[in-house]
Residue frames relative to the residue before (quaternion, step in Angstrom):
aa qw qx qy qz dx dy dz
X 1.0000 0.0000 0.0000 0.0000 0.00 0.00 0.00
X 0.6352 0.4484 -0.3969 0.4879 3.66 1.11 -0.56
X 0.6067 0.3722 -0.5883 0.3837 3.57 0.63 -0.61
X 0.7142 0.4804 -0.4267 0.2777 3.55 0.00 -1.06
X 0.5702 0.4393 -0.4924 0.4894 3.53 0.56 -0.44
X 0.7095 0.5619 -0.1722 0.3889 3.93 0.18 -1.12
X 0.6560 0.4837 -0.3092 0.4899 3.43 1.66 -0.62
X 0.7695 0.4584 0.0670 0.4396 3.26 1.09 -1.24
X 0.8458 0.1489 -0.1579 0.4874 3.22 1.44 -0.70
X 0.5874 -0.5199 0.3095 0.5375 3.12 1.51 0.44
X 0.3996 -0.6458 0.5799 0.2948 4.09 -1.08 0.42
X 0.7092 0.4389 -0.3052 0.4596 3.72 0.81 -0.67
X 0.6222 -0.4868 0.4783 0.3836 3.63 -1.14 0.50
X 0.6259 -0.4258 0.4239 0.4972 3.83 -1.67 -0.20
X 0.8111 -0.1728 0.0856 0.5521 3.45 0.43 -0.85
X 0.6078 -0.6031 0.4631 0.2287 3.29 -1.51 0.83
X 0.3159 -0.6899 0.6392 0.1251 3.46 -0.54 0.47
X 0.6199 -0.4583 0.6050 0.1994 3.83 -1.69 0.84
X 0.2503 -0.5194 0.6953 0.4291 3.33 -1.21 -0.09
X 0.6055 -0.4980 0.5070 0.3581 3.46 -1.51 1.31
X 0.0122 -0.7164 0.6266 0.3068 3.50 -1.51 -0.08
X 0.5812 -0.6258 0.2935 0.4294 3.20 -1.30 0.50
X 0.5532 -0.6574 0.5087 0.0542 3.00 -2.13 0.81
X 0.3272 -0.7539 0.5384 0.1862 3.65 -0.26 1.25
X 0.7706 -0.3531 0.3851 0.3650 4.08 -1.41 -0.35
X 0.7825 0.4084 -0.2306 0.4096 3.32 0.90 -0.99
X 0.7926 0.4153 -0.3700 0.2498 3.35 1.65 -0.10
X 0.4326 0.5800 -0.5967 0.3471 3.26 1.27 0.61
X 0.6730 0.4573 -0.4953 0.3044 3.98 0.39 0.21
X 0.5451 0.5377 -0.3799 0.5191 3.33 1.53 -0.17
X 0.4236 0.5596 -0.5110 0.4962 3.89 1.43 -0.54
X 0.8524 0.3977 -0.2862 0.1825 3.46 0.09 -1.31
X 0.4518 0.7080 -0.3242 0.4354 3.13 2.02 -0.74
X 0.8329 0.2937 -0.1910 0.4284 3.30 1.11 -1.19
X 0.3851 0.5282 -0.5148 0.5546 3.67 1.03 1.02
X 0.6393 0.4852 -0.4470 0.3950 3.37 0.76 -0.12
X 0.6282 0.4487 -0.4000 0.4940 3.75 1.48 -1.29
X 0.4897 0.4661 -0.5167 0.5253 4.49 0.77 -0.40
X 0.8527 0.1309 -0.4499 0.2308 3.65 -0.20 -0.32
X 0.4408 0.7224 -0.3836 0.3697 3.59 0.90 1.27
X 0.7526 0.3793 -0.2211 0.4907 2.45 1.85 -1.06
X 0.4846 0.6108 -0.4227 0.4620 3.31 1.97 -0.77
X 0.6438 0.5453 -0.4162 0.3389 4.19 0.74 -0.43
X 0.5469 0.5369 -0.2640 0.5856 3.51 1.44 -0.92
X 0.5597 0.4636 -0.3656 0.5815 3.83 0.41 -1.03
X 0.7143 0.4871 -0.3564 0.3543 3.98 -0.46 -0.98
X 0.6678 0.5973 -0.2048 0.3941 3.09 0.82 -2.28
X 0.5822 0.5366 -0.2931 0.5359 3.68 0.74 -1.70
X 0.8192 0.2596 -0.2345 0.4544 3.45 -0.74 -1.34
X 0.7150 0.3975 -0.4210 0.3918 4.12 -0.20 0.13
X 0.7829 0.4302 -0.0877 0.4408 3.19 1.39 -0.96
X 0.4200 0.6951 -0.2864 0.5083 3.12 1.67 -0.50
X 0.7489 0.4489 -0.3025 0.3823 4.21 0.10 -0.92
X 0.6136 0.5187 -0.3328 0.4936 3.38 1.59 -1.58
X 0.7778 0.4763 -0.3237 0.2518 3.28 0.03 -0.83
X 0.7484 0.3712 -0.1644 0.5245 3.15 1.27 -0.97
X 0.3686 0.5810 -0.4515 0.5681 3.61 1.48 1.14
X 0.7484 0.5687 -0.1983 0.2777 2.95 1.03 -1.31
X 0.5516 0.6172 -0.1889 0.5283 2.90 1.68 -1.78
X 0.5535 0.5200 -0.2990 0.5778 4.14 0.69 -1.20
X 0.9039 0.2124 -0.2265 0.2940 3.70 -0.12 -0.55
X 0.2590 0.5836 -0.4364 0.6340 3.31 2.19 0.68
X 0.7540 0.4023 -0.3728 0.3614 3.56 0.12 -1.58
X 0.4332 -0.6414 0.5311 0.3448 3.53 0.82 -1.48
X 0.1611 0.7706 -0.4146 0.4565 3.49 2.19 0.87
X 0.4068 -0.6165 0.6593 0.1406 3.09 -1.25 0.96
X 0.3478 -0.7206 0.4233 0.4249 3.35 -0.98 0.28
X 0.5439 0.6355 -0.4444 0.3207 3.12 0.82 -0.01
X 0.3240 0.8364 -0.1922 0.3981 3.05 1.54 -0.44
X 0.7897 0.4875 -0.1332 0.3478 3.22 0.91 -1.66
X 0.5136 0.7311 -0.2537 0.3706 3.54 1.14 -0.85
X 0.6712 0.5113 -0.0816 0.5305 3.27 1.08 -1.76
X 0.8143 0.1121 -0.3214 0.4701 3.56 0.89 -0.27
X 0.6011 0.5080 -0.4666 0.4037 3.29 0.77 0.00
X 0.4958 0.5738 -0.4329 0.4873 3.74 1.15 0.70
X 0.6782 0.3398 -0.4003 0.5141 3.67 0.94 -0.65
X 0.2832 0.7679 -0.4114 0.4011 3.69 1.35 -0.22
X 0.8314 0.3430 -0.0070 0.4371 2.70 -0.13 -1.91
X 0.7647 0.3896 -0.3459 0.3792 3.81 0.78 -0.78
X 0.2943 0.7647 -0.3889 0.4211 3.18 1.69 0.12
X 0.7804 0.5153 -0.1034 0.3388 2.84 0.50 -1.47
X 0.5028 0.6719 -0.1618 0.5192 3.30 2.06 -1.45
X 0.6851 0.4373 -0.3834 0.4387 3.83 0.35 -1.31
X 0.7062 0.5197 -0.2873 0.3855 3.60 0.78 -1.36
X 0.7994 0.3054 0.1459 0.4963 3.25 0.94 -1.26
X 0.0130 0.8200 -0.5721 0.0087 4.13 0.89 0.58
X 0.7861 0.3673 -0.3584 0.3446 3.80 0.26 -0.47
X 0.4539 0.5512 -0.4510 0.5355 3.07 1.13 0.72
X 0.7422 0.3484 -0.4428 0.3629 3.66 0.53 0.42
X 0.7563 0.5041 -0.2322 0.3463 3.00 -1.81 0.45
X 0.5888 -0.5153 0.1826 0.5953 4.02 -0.33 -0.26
X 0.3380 -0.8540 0.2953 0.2630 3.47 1.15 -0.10
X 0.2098 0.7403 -0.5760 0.2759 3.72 1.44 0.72
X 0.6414 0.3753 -0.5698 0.3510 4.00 0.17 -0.26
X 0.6498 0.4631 -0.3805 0.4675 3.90 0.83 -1.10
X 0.3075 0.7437 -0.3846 0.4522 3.86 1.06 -0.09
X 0.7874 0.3001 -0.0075 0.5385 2.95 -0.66 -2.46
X 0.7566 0.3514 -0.3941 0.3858 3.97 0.18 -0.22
X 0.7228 0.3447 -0.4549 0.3897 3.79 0.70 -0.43
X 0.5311 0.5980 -0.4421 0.4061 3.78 1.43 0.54
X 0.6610 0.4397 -0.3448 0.5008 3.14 1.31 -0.18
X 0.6399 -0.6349 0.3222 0.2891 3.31 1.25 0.27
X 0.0258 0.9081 -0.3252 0.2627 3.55 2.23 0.89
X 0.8545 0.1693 -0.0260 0.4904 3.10 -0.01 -1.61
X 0.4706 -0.6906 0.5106 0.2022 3.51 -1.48 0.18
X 0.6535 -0.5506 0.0582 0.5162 3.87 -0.94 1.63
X 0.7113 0.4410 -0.2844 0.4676 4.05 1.30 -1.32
X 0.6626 0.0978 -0.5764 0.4681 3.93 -0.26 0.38
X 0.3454 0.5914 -0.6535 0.3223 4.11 0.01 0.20
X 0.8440 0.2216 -0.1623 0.4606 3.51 0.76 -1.38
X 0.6561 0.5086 -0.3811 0.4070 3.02 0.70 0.65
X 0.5878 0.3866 -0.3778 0.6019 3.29 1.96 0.09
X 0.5068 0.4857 -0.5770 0.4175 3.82 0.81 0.26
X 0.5839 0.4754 -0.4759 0.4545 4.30 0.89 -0.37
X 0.7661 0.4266 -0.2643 0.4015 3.35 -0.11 -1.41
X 0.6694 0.3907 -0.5092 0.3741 3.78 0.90 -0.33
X 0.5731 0.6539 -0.3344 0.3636 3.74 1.41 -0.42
X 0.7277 0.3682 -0.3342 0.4724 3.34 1.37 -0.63
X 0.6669 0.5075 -0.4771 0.2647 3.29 1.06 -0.43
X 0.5426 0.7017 -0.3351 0.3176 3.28 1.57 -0.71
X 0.4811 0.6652 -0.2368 0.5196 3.54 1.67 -1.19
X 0.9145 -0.1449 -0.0367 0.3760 3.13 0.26 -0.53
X 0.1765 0.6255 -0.6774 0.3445 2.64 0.44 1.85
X 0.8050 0.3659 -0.1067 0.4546 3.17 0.94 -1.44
X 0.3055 0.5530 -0.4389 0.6390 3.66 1.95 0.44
X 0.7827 0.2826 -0.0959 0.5462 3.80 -0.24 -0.51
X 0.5394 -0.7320 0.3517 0.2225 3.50 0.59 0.93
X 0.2578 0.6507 -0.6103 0.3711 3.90 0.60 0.55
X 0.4765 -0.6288 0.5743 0.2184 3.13 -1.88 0.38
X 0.2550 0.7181 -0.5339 0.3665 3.10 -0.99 0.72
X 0.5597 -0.7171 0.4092 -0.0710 2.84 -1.68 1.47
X 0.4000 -0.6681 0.5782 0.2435 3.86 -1.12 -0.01
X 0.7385 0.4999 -0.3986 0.2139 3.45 0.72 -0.32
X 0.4914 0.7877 -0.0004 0.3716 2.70 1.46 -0.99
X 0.5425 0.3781 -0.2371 0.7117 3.29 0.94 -1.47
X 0.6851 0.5400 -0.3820 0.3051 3.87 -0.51 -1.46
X 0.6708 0.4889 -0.3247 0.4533 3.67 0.85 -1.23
X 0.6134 0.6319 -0.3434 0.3264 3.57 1.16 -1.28
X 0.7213 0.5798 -0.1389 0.3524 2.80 0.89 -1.69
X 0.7153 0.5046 -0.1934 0.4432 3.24 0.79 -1.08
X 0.4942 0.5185 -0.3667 0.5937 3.66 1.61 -0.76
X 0.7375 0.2623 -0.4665 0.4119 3.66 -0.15 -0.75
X 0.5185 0.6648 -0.4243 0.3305 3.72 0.43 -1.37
X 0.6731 0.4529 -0.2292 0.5379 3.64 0.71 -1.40
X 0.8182 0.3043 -0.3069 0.3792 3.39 -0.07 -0.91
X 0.4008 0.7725 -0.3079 0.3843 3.41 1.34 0.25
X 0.7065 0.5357 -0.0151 0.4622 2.57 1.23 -2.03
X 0.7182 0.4931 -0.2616 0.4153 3.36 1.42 -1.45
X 0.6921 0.3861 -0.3723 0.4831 3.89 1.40 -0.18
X 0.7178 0.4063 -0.4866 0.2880 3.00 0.66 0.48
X 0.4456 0.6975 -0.3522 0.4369 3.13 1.59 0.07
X 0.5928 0.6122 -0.2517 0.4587 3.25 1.42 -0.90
X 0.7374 0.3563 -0.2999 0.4892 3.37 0.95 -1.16
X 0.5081 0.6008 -0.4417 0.4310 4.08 0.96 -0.53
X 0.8196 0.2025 -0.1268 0.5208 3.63 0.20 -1.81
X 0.7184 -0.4501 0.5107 0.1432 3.46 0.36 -0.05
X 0.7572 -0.2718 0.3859 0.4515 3.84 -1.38 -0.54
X 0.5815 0.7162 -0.2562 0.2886 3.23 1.37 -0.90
X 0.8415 0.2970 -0.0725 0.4454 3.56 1.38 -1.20
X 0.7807 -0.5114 0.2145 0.2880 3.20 -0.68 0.69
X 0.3228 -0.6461 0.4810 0.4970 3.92 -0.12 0.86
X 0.8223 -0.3410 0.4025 0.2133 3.01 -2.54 0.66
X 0.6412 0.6478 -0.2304 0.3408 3.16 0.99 -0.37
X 0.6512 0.3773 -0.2538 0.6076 3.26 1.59 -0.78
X 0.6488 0.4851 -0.3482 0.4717 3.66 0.79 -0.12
X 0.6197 0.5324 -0.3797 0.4340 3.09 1.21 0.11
X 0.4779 0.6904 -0.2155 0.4985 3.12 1.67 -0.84
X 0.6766 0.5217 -0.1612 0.4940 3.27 0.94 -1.39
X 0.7449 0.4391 -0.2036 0.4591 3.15 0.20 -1.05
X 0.6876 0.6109 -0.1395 0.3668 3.54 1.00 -0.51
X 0.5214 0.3172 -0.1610 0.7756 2.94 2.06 -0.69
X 0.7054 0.3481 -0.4895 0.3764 3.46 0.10 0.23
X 0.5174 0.7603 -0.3033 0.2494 3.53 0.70 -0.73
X 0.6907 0.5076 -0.0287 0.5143 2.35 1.17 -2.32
X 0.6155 0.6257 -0.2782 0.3902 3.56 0.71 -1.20
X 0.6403 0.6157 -0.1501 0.4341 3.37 1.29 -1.11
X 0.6885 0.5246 -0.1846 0.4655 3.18 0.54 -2.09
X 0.7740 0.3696 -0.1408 0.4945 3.95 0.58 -1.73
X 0.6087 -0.5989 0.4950 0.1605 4.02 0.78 -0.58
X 0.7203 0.2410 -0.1664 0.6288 3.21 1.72 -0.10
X 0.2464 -0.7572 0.5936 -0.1164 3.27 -0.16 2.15
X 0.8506 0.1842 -0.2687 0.4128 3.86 0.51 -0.21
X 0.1303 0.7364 -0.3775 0.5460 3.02 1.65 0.78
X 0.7930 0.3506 -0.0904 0.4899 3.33 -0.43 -1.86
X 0.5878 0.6743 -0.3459 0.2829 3.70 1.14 -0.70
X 0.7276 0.5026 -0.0893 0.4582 2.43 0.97 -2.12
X 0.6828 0.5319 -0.2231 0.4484 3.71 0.92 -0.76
X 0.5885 0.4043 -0.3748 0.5914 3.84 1.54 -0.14
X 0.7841 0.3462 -0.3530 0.3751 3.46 0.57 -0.81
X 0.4692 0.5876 -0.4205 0.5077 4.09 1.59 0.43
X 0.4940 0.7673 -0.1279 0.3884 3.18 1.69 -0.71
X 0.7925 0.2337 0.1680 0.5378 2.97 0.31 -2.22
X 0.3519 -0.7926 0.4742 0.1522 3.47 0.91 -1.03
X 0.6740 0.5558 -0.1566 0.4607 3.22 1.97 -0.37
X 0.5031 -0.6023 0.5510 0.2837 3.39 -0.71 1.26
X 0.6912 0.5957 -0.2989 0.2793 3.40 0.20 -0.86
X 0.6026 0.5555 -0.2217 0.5284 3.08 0.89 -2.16
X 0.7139 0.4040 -0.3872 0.4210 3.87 0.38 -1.44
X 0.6474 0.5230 -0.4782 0.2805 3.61 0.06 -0.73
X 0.8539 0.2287 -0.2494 0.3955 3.25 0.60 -1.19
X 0.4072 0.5513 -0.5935 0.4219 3.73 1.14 0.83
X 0.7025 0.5730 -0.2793 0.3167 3.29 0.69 -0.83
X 0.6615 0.3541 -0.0738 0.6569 3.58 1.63 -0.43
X 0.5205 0.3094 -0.5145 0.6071 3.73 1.32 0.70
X 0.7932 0.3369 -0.3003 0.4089 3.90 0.37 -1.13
X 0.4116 0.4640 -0.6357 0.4596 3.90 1.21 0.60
X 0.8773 0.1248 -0.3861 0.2561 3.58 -0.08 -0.98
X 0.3385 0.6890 -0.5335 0.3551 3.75 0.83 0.54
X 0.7511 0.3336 -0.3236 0.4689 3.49 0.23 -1.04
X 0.4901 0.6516 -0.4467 0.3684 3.62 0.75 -1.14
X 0.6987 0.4480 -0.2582 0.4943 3.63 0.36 -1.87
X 0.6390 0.6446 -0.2959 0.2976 3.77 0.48 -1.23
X 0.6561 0.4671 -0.0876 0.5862 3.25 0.88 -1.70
X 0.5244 0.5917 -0.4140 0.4511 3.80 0.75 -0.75
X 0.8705 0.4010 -0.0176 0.2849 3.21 0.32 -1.38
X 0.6824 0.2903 -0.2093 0.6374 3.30 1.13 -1.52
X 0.3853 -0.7047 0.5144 0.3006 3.76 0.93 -0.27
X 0.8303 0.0038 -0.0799 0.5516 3.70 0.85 0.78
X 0.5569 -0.6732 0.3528 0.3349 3.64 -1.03 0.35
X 0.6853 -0.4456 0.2960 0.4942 3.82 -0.52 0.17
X 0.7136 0.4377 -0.3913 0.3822 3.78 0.67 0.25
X 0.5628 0.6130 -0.3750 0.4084 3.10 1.67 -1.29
X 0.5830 0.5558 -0.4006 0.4366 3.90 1.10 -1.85
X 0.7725 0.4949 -0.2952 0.2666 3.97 -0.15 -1.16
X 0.4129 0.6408 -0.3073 0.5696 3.15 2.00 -0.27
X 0.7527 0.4838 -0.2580 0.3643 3.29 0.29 -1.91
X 0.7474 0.4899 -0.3043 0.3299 3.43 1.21 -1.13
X 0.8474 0.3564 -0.3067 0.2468 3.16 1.19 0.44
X 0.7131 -0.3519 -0.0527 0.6041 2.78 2.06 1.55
X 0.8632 0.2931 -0.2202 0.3473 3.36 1.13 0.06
X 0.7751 -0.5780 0.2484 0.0594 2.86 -1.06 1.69
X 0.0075 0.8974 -0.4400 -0.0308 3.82 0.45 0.24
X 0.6218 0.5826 -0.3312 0.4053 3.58 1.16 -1.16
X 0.5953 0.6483 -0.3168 0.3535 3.57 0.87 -1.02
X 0.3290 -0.4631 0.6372 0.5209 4.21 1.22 -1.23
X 0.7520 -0.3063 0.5039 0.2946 2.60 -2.40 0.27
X 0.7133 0.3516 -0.5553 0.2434 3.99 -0.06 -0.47
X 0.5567 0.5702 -0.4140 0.4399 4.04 1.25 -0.05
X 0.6149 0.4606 -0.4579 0.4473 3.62 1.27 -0.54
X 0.8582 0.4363 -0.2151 0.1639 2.96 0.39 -0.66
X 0.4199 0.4702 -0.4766 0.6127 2.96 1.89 0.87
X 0.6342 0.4513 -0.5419 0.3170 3.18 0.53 0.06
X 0.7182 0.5871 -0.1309 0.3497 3.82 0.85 -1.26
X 0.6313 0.4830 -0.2215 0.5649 3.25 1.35 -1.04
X 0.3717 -0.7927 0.4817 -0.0372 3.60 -1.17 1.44
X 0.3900 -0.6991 0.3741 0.4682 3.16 -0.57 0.81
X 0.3644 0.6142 -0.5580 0.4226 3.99 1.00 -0.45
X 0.6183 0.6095 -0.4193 0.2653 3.78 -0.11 -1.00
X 0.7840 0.2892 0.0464 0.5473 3.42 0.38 -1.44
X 0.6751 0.6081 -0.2890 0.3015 3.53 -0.03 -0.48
X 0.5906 -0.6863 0.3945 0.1563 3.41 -0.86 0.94
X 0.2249 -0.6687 0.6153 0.3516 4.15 -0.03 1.08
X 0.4378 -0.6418 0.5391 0.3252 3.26 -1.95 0.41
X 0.3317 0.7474 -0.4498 0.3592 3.56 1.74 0.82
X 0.6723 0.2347 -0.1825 0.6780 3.45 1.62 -1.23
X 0.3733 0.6190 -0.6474 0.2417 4.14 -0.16 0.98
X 0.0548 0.7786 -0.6043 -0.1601 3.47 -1.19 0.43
X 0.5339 0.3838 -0.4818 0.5792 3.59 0.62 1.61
X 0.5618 -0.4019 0.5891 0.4194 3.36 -1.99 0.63
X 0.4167 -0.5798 0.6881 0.1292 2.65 -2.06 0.68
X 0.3198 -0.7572 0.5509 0.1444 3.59 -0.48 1.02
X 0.0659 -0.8967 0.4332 0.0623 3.76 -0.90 0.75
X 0.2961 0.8170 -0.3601 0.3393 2.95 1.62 0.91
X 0.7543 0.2583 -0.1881 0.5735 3.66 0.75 -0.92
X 0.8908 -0.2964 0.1515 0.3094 3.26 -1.47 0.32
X 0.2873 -0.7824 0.5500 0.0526 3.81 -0.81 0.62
X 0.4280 -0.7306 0.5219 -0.1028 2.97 -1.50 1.13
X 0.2160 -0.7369 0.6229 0.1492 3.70 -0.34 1.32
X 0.6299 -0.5601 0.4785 0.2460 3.60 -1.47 0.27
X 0.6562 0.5301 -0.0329 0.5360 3.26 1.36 -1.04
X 0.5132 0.5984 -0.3801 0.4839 3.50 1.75 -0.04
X 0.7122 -0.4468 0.4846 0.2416 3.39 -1.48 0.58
X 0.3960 -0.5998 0.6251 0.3043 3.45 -0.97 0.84
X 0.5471 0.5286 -0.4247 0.4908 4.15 0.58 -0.62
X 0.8515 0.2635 -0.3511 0.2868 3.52 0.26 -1.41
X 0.3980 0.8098 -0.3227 0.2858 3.74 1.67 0.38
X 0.6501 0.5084 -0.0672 0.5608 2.53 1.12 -1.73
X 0.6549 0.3498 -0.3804 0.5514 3.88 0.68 -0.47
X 0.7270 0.3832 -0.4800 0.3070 3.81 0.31 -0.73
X 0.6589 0.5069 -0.3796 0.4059 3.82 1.04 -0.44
X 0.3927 0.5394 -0.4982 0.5538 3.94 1.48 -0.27
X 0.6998 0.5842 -0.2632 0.3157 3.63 -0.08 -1.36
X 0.8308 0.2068 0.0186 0.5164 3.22 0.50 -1.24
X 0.3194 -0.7668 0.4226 0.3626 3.55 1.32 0.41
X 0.3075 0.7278 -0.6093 0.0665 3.78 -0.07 0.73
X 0.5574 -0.4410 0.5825 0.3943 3.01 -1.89 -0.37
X 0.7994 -0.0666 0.2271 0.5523 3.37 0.47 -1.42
X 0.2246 -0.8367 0.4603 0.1939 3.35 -1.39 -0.20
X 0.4349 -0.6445 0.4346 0.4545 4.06 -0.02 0.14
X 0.3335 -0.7396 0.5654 0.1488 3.61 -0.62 0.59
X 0.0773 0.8442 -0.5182 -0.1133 3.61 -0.35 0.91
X 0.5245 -0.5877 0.4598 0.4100 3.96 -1.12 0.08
X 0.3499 -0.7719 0.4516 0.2791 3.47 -0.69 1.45
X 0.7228 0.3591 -0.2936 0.5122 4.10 0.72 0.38
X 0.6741 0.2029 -0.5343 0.4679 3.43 -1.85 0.72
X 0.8705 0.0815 0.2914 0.3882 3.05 -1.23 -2.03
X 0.2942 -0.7138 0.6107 0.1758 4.20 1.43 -0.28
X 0.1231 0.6857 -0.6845 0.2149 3.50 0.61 1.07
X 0.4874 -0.5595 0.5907 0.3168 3.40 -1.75 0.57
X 0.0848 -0.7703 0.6320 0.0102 3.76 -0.40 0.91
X 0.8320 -0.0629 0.1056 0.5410 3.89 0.89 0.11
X 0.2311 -0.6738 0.7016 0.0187 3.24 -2.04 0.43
X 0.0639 -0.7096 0.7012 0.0272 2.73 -1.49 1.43
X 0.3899 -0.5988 0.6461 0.2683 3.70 -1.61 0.80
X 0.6273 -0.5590 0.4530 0.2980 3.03 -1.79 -0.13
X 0.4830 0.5469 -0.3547 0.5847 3.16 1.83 -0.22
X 0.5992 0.5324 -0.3673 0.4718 3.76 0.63 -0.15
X 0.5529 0.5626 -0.4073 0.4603 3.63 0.93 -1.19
X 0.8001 0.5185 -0.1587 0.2565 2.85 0.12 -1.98
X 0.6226 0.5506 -0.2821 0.4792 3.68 1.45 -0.80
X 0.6485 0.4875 -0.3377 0.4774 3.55 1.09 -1.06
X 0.7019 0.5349 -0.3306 0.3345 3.54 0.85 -0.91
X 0.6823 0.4168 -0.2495 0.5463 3.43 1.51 -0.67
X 0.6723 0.4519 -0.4340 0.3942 3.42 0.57 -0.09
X 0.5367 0.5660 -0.3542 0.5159 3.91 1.60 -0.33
X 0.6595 0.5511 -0.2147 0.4639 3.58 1.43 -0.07
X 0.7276 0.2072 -0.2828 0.5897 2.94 1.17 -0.15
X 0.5928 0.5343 -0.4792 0.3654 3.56 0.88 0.94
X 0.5920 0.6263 -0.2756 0.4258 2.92 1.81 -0.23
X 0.4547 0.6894 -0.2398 0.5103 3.03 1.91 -0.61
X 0.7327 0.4539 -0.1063 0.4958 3.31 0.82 -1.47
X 0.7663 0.3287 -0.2951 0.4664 2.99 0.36 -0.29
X 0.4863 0.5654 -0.4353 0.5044 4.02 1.42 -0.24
X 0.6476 0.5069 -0.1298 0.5538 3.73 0.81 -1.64
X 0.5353 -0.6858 0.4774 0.1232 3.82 0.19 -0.34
């Protein structure tokens, strides 16, 4: 099992980490100062990547762009960006492992925390593959190590090398951006090994995410959800009118043994178990015939209200079961 891990994934970790230095009093308020600048950037980071695809769908279907279309330019985009700016490509753990070691200077740091936001934007605007963790870790390394030279030059001898603020800033970002603040803890302080380092990740990526979540109302997975109609804040009984079909539950008209009546209101397969249950409340029914929304809209089944109601409780207690174990 070690060769294979060692053959394939390399023997060395993603990136090497500094030994941590130690951390005086004044820098866990400057940790906290700088969880505040992650939860600015984790709000921009979010904003970009949820908002970024619609728009540039949109823009393509104004122009009259295939989507296929999009890839191809959002690569010279992006390599644009590459010629000016190489450590922005790719998963980006070597530009990582170097601005922890204290590599780059305070002005291309800030100039690789933009260019990794736009390239990230639109990679995943322009339909490329590609991830959230990653970027978030980047970001947050430079952000930190940003943070740690100028701290240096403000306090002096007094504050912690760039390195721990890079550390910091790295678990907070991330912690923000994904929604899992003791996560990112637990993984710097397996990491680092340092009481220290954990304390003040743990008290930059509380008040990052806090602010984050305040604002965007959810982390970068929950929004990409929302944007495509479903509803997360509410629990599982709102997903699951939303997700659950009327196809799901519903009786073929192969196994019926009554006429189907075609007077009151009708049902598409492809309809929402929520928007069932509301059209039979609405319209006081018993049931409805269930028709296919394409060709001819043949009636292909019936569902009662005693059916809704069963599918909806029995998706409740699997969701239960399966939260609970």
């Amino acid at each position: 099992m070690r060769w294979w891990h060692g053959r394939f994934l390399g023997a060395q970790p993603a990136f090497l980490l500094p030994p941590v230095p130690s951390a005086s009093l004044i820098d866990f308020p400057a940790a906290a100062l700088l969880g505040l600048i992650c939860a600015a950037l984790a709000i921009i980071f979010v904003t970009l990547m949820v908002k970024g695809p619609y728009h540039v769908e949109k823009l393509a279907g104004r122009l009259g762009l295939p989507l296929w279309a999009l890839p191809p330019i959002g690569g010279v985009l992006v390599g644009m960006i590459g010629i000016a700016f190489p450590q922005v490509l790719g998963i980006g753990y070597e530009a990582t492992s170097t601005a922890l070691h204290g590599g780059y200077g305070l002005s291309l740091l800030l100039f690789l925390v933009a260019a990794k936001l736009l390239a990230t934007m639109l990679t995943l605007s322009f339909r490329f593959g590609g991830g959230m963790f990653s970027p978030s870790i980047y970001l947050g390394a430079m952000a930190g190590a940003a943070f740690g030279a100028l701290a240096g030059t403000v306090l002096g001898e007094g504050a912690a090398a760039p390195a721990f603020f890079a550390i910091v800033g790295m678990g907070a970002l991330s912690g923000a951006v994904l929604g899992a603040p003791i996560s990112t803890t637990l993984i710097v302080f397996e990491l680092t090994q340092s009481y220290e380092a954990s304390v003040a990740v743990l008290l930059a990526v509380s008040l990052a995410t806090v602010v984050t979540q305040a604002i965007t109302r959810g982390n970068v997975f929950q929004k990409q959800i929302e944007l495509r109609g479903y509803t997360l804040r509410e629990g599982p009984q709102r997903l699951i009118l939303q997700t659950v079909r009327v196809r799901d539950f519903m009786t073929p008209i192969s196994r019926l043994n009554k006429e189907i009546s075609m007077a009151g209101a009708v049902l598409y397969a492809d309809d929402t178990l929520g928007k069932a249950l509301g059209l039979l409340k609405a319209e006081n029914l018993d049931g409805a015939p269930v028709k296919s929304r394409y060709g001819e809209q043949k009636v292909i089944g019936y569902i009662s209200r005693e059916d809704a109601l069963l599918a909806y409780n029995q998706r409740l207690v699997e969701e239960h079961e399966e939260r609970n174990g």
